[in-house]
RODO-2510 file (C-alpha; in nm, 4 decimals, decimal comma):
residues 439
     n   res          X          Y          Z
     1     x    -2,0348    -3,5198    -1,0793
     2     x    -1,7607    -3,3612    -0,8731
     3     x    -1,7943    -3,3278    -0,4398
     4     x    -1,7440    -2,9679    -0,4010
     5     x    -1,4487    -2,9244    -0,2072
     6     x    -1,3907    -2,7889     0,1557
     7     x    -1,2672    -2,4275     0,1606
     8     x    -0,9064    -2,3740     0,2779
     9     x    -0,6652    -2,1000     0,2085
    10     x    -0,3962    -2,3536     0,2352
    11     x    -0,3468    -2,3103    -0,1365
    12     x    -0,3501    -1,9787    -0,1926
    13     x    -0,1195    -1,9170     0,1276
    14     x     0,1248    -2,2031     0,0201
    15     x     0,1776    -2,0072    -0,3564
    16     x     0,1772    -1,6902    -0,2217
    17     x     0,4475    -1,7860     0,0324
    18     x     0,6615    -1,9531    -0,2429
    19     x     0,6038    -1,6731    -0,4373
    20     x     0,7157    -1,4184    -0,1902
    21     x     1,0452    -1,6056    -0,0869
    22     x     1,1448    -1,6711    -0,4593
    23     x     1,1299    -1,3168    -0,5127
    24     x     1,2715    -1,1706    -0,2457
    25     x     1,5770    -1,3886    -0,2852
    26     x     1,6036    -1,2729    -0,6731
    27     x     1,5593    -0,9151    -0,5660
    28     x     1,8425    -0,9508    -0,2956
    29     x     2,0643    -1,1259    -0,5954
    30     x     1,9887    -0,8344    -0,8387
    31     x     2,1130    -0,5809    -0,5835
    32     x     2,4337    -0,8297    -0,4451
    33     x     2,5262    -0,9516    -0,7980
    34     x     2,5687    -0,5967    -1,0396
    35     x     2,7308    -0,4655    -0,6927
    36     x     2,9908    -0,7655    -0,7448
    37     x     3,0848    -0,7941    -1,0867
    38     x     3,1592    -0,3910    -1,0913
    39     x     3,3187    -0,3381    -0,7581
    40     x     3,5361    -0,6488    -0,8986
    41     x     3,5950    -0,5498    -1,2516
    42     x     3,4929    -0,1630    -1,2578
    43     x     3,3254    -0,2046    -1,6136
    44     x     2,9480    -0,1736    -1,6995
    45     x     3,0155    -0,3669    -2,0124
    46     x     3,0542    -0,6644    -1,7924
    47     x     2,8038    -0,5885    -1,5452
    48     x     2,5577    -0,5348    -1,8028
    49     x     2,7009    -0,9106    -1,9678
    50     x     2,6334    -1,0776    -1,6592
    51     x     2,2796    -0,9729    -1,6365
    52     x     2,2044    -1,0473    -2,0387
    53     x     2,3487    -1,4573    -1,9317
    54     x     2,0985    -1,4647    -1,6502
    55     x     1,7886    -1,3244    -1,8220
    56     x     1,8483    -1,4525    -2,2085
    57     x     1,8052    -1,8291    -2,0929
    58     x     1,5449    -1,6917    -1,8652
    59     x     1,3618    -1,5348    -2,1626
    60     x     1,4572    -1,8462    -2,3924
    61     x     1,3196    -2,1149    -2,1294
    62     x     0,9973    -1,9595    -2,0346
    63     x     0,9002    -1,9400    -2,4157
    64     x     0,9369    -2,2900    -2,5163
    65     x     0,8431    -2,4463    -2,1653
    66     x     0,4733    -2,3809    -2,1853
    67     x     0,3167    -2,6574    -2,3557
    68     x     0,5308    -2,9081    -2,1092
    69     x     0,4105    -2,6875    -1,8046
    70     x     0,0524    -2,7713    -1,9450
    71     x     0,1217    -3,1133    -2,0242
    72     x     0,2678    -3,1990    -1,7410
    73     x     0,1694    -2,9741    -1,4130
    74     x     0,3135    -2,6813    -1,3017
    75     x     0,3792    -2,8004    -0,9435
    76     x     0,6647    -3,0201    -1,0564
    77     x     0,8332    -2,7281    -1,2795
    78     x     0,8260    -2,4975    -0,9590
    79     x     0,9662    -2,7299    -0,6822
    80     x     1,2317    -2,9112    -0,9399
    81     x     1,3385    -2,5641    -1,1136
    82     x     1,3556    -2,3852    -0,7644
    83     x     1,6052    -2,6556    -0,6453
    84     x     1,8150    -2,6362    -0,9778
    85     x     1,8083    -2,2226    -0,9085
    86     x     1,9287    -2,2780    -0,5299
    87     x     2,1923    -2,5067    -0,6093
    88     x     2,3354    -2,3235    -0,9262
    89     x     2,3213    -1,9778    -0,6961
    90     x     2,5137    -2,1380    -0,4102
    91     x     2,8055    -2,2529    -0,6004
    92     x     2,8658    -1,8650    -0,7207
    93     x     2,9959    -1,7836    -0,3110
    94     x     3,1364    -2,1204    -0,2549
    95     x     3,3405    -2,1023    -0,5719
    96     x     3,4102    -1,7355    -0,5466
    97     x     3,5698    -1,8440    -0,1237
    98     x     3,7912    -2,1123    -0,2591
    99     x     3,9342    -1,8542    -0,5536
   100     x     3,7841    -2,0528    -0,8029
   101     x     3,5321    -1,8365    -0,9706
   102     x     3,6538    -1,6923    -1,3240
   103     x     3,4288    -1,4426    -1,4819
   104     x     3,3368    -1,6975    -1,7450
   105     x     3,2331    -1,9427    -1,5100
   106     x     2,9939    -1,6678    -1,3410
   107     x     2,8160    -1,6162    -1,6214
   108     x     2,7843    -2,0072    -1,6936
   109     x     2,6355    -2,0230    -1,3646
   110     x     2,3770    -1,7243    -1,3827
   111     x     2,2545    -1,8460    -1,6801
   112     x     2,1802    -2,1784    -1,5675
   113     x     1,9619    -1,9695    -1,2804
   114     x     1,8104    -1,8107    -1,5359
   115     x     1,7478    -2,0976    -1,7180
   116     x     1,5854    -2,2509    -1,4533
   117     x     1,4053    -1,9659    -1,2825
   118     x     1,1883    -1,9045    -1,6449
   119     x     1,0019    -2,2338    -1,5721
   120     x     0,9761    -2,1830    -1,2031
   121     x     0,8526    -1,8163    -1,2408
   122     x     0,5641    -1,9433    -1,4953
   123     x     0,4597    -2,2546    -1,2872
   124     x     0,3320    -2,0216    -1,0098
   125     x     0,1944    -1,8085    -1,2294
   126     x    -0,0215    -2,0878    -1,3935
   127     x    -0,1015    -2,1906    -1,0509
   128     x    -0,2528    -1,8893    -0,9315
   129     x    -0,6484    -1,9184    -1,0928
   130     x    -0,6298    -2,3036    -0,9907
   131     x    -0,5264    -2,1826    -0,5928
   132     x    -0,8001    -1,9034    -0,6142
   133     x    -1,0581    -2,1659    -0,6957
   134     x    -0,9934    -2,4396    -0,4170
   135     x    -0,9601    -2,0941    -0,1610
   136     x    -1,2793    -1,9721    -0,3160
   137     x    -1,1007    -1,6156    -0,3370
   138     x    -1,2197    -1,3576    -0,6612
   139     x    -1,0095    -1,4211    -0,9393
   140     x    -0,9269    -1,0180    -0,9164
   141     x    -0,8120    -1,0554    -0,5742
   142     x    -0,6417    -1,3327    -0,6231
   143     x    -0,4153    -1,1393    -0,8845
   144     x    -0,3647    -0,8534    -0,6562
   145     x    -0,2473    -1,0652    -0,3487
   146     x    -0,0379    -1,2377    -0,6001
   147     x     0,0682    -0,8548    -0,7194
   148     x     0,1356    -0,7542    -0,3281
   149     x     0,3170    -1,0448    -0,2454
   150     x     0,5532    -0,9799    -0,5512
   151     x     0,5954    -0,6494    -0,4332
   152     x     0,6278    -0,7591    -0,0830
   153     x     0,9364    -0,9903    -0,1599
   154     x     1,0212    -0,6585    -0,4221
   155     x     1,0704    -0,4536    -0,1048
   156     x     1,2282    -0,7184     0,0921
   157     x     1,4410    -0,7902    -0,1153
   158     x     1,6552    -0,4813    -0,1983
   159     x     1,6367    -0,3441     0,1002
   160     x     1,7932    -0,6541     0,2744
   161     x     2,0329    -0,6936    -0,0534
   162     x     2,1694    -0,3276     0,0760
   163     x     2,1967    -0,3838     0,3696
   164     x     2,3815    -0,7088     0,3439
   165     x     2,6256    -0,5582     0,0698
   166     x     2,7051    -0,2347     0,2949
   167     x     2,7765    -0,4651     0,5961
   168     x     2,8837    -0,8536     0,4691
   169     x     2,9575    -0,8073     0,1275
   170     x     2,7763    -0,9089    -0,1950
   171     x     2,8609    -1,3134    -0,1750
   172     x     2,6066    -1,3098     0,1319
   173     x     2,3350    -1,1627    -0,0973
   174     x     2,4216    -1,4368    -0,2676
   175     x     2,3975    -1,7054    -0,0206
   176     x     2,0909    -1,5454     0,0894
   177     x     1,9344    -1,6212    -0,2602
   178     x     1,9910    -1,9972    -0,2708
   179     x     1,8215    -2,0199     0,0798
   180     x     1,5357    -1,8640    -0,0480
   181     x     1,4938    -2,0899    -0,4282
   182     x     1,5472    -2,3691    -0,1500
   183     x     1,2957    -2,2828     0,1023
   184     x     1,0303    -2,2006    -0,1991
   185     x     1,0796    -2,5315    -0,3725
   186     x     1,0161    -2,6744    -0,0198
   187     x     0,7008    -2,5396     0,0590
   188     x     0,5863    -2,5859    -0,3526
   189     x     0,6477    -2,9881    -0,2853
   190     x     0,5427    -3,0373     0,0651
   191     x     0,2946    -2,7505     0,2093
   192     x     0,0549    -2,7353    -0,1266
   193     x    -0,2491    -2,9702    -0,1042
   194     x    -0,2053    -3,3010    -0,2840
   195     x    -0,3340    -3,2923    -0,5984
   196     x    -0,2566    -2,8852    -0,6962
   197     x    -0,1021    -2,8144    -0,9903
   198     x    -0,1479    -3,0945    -1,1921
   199     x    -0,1787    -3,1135    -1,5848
   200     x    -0,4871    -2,9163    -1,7376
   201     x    -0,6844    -3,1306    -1,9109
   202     x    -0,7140    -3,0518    -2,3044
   203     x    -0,9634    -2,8635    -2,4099
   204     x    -1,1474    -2,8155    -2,0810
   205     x    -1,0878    -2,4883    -1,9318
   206     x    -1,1030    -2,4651    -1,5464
   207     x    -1,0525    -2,8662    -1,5134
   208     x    -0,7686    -3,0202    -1,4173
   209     x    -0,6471    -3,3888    -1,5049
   210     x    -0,5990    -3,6288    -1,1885
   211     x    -0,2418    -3,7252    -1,0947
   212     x    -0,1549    -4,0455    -1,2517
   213     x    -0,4497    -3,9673    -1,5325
   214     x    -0,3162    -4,0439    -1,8811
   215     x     0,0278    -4,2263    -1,7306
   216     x     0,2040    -4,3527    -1,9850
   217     x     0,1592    -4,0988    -2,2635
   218     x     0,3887    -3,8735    -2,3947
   219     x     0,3608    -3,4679    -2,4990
   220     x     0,2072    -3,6044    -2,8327
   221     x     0,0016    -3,8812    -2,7974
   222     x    -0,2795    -4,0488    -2,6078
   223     x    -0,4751    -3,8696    -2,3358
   224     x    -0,1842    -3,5879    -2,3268
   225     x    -0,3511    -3,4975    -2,6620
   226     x    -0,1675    -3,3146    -2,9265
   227     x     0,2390    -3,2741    -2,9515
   228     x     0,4694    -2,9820    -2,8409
   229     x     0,5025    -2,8024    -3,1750
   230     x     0,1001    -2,7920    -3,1813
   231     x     0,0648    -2,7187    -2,8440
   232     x     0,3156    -2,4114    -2,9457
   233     x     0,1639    -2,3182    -3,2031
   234     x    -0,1766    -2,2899    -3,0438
   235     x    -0,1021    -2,0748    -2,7719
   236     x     0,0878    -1,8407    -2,9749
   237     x    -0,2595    -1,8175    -3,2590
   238     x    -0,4411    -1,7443    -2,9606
   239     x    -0,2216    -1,4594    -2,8287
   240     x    -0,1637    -1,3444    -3,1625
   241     x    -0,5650    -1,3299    -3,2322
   242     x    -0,6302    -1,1042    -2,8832
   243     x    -0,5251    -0,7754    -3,0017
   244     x    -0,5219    -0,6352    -2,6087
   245     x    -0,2975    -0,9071    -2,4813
   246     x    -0,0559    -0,8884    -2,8125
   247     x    -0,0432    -0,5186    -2,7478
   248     x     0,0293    -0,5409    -2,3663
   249     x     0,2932    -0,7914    -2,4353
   250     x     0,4775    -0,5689    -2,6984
   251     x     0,4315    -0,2602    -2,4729
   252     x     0,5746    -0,3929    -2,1352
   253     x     0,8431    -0,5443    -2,3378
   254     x     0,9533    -0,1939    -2,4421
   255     x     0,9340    -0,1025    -2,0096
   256     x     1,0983    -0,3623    -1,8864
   257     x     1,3929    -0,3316    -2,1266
   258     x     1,4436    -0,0144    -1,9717
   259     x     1,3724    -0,1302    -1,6512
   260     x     1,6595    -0,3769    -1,6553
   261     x     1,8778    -0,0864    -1,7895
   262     x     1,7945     0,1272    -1,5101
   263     x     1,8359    -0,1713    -1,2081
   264     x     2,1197    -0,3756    -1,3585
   265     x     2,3512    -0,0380    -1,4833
   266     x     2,2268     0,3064    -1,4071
   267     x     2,1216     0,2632    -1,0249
   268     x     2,4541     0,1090    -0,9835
   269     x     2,6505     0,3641    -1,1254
   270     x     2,4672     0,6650    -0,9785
   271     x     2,5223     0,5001    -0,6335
   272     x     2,8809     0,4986    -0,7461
   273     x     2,9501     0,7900    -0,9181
   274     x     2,7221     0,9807    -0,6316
   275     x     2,9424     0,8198    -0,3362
   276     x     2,5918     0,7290    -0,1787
   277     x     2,6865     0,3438    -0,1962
   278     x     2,4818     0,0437    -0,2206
   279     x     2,2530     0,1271     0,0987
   280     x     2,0718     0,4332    -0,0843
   281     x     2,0202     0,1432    -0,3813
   282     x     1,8305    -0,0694    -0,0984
   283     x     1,6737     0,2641     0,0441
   284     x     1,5413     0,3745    -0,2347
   285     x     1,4468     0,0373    -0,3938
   286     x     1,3033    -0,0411    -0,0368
   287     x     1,0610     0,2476    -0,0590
   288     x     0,9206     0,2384    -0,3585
   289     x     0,8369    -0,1541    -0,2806
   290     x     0,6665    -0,0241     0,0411
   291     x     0,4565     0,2240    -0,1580
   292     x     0,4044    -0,0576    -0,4561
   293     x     0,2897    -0,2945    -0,1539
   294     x     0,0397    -0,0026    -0,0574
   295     x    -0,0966    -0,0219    -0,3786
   296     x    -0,0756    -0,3440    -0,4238
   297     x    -0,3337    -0,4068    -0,1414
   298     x    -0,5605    -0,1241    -0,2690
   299     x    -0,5473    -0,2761    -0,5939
   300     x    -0,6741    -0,6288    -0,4233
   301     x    -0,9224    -0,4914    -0,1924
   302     x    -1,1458    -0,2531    -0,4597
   303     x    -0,9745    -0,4021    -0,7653
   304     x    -1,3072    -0,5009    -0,8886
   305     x    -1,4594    -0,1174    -0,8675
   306     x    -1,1650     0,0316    -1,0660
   307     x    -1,1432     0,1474    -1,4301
   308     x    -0,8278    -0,0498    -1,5752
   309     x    -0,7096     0,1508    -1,8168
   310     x    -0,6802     0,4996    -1,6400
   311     x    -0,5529     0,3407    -1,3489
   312     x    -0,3553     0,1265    -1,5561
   313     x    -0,1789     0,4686    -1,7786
   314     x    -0,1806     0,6254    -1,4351
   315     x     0,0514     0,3755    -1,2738
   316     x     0,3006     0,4126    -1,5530
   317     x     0,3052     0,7550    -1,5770
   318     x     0,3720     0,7403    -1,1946
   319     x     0,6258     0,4569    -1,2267
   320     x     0,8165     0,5604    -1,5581
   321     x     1,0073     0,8454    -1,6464
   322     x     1,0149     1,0195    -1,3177
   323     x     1,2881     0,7750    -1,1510
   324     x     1,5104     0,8289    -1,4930
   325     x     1,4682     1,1695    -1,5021
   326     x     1,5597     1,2618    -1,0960
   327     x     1,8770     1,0550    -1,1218
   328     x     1,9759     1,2741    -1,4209
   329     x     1,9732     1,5883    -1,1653
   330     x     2,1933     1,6595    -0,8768
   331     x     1,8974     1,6149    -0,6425
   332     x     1,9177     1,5304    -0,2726
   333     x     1,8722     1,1998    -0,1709
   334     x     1,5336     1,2978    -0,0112
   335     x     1,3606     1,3887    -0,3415
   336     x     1,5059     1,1036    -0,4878
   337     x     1,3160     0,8783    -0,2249
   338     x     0,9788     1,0891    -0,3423
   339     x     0,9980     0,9763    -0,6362
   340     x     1,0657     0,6355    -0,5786
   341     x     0,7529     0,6324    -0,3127
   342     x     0,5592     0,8009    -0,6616
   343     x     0,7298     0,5391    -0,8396
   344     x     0,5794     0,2181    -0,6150
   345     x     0,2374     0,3582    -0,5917
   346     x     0,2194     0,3837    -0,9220
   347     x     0,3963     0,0259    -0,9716
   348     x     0,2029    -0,1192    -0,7107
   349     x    -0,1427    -0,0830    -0,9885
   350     x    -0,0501    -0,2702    -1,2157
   351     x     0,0320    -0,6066    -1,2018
   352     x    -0,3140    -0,7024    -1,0314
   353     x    -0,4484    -0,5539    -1,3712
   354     x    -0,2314    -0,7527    -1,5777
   355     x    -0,3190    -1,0861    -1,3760
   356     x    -0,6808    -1,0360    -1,4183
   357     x    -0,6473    -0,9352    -1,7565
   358     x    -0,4833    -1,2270    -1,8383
   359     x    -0,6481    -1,4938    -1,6362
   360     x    -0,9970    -1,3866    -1,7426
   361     x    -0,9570    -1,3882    -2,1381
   362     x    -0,7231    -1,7247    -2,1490
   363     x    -0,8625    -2,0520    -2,1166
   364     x    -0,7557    -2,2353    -1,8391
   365     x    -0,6342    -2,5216    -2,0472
   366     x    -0,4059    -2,2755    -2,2551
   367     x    -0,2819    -2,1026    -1,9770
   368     x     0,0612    -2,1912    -1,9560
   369     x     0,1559    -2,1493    -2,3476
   370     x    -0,0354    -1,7854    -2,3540
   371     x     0,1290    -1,6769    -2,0574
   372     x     0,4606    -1,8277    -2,1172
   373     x     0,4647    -1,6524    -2,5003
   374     x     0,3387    -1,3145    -2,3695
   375     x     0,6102    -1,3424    -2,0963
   376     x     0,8479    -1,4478    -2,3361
   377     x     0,7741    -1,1270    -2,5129
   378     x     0,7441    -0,8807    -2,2679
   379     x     1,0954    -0,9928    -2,0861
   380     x     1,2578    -1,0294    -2,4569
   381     x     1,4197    -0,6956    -2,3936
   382     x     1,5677    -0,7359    -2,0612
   383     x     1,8784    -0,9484    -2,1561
   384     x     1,9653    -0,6544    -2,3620
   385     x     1,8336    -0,3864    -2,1045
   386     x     2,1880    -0,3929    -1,9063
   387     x     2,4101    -0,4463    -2,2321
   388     x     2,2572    -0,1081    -2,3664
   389     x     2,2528     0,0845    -2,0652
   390     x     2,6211    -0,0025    -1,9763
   391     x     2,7150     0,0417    -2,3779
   392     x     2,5470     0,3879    -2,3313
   393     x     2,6653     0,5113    -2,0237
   394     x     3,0190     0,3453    -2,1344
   395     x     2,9806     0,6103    -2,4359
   396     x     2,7504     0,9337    -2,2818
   397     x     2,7899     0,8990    -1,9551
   398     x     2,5530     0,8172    -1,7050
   399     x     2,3016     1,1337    -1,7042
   400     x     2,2468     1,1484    -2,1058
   401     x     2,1325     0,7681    -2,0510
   402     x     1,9313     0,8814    -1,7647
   403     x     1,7723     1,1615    -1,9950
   404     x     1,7119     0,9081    -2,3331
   405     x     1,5586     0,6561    -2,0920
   406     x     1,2835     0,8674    -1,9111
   407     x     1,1769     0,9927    -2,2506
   408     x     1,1509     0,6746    -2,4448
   409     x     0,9655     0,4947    -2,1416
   410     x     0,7316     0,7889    -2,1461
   411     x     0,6606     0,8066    -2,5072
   412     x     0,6079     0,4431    -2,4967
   413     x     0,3352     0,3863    -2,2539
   414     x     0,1902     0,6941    -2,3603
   415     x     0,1482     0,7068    -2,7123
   416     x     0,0415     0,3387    -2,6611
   417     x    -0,2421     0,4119    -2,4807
   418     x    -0,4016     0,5840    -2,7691
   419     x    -0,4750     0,2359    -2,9835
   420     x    -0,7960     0,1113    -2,9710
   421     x    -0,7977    -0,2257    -2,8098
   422     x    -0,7299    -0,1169    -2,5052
   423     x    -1,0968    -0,0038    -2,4520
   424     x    -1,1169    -0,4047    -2,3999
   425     x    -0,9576    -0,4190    -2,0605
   426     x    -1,3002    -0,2340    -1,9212
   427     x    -1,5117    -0,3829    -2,1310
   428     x    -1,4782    -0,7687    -2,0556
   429     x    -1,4862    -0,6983    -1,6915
   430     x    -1,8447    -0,5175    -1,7825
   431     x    -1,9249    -0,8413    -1,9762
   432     x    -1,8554    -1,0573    -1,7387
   433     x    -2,0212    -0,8838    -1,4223
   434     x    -2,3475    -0,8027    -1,6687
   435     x    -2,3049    -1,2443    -1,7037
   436     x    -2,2825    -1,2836    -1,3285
   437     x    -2,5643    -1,1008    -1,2455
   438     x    -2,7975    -1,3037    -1,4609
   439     x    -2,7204    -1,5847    -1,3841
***
């Protein structure tokens, strides 16, 4: 018999606070780094290569680093990952100052980020139902602080990555970033209660395995229970037997392949080819993260009252098409920024969704494979997001890209929609609350 434990939002606050600095220095990065390599080079082949070396390792090491995040603890993979990130992103300036950076050697370095950041992105994640619990905070609110943060750091970010292009130059977006993976692997090691984030304990959802429990063994034997490939293989059966999460996986896959496409290559170029520069990038980036973190703390504060899947299709009709499509047009810059500010709002919906969602049908102790997979999945397509927007717009031009972009994110989410399992993201939460209240 456990000693309940003393509330505290230490938890909570410490993730959330790592959370918001790792993100805001990758959203300063993703403005600072495309704005580098095609300033430098002029070609959107090889701004869209540099973004496929940072997020194919990133896709590649979050798939296969689940069972050890389990196994192990997800507080070591965030503070040890974060330091490998900050180091990795510092030598890109300090290289690039003593004339020592070659293309090549860019792209070793932003994939070792990548590498790196994939394991440190899904040990918060993992993290998140364990810090709601010792805060005592709803799961559901949990997931939509976690959402605002993100889009917190998502408005920070861009709009100080601007900024710091238009007036230092793209090597202090840079620098910027590696402060930031620093500063978050700080506070993951130090500022988190001791004894957060260890391993989950087989086969016991919602219990977590002392530190120092089960010393000794190794990912397939003892107390650790079963080995990697197993461990694998049974978070992928599960995700592969929920037909909602399988489906939201594939879907958002689709979205954020474009996604990349469209931040990586097309917002570049239109800032380019427009003669608006990098500060209407920040501007408009920068609004549509205030409007997402508007939503975002809607989404937290009633989250539990909402119906998932209209507001769900509602945010991406919002947060689709329309910025594709208003790029494609000769449109002043102030109808550009309403869409983006349509674009947040709707943005700002749905990761809370997608937290809950996930948090409430996976089983604590299979957290980190499920998520890790489904992540895997849904970021498979943005290594090759920038590759095919620059091959495109390389071949069309940038406003036929625009056009083929809007329409295929729109059919997608749409015509999605229409399949039957996703009547299951309302009717858990009815389950559960109908459980709750008889208990």
């Amino acid at each position: 018999m456990t000693t309940p434990q003393k509330r505290s939002l230490r938890p909570l606050a410490g993730l959330l606070a790592a959370l918001g600095v790792a993100v805001t220095g990758t959203r300063v990065s993703a403005i600072a780094l495309p704005w580098f390599v095609l300033v430098t080079t002029g070609s959107t082949t090889q701004t869209g290569a540099v973004a496929f070396c940072e997020m194919a390792p990133y896709v590649l090491a979050k798939a296969f680093i689940g069972p050890l995040v389990d196994w192990t603890g997800p507080r070591v993979f965030s503070w040890s990952t974060d330091l490998v990130s900050a180091c990795a992103a510092a030598l890109v300036p300090l290289l690039h100052a003593l004339d020592l950076l070659s293309f090549w050697l860019l792209l070793v370095l932003v994939a070792v980020v990548g590498t790196a950041r994939g394991p440190g992105d899904l040990a918060k994640e993992v993290m998140i139902p364990e810090a709601a619990e010792r805060s005592r905070v709803g799961l559901e609110r949990a997931a939509g602080l976690s959402g605002t943060t993100e889009r917190l750091g998502a408005t920070a970010g861009p709009a100080a990555g601007g900024a710091l292009v238009a007036l230092l130059g793209p090597m202090t977006g840079l620098v910027v970033n590696a402060v930031c993976f620093a500063l978050g692997s700080l506070i993951i090691a130090v500022v988190l209660p001791h004894g957060m984030g260890g391993p989950a304990e087989p086969g016991k959802p919602g219990k977590f395995r002392k530190p120092g429990s089960g010393k000794g063994a190794s990912p397939g034997e003892g107390a650790a229970g079963p080995g990697y490939w197993r461990r694998l293989g049974e978070g992928f059966a599960f995700l592969r037997g929920d037909p909602l999460l399988f489906a939201l996986a594939v879907m958002i896959g689709v979205t954020n392949m474009l996604a990349a496409g469209f931040t990586t290559v097309l917002l570049p170029v239109w800032a380019r080819e427009s003669g608006r520069g990098p500060s209407a990038v920040g501007l408009a980036a920068g609004v549509s993260g205030i409007m997402a973190v508007v939503a975002s703390l809607i989404a937290a504060w009633v989250a539990h009252r909402m119906r998932r899947r209209v507001v769900f299709f509602t945010g991406f009709l919002l947060a689709g098409a329309p910025r594709f499509l208003i790029l494609a047009t000769d449109a002043p810059m102030w109808a550009v920024l309403a869409v983006f500010a349509l674009d947040g709002f709707g943005a700002g919906f749905l990761n809370p969704i997608l937290g809950a969602i996930v948090f409430e049908r996976v089983p604590r102790h299979l957290l980190g494979r499920v998520q890790a997979l489904g992540d895997s999945m849904a970021w498979a397509g943005i290594p090759f997001g920038g590759l095919l927007a620059g091959a495109v717009v390389a071949s069309f031009g940038l406003a036929p890209a625009l056009v083929v972009g809007g329409v295929v994110y729109f059919l997608t989410t749409n015509l999605t929609g229409l399949r039957p399992e996703w009547r299951e993201m309302d009717r858990l939460r009815r389950k559960r609350a109908s459980d709750q209240s008889t208990e």
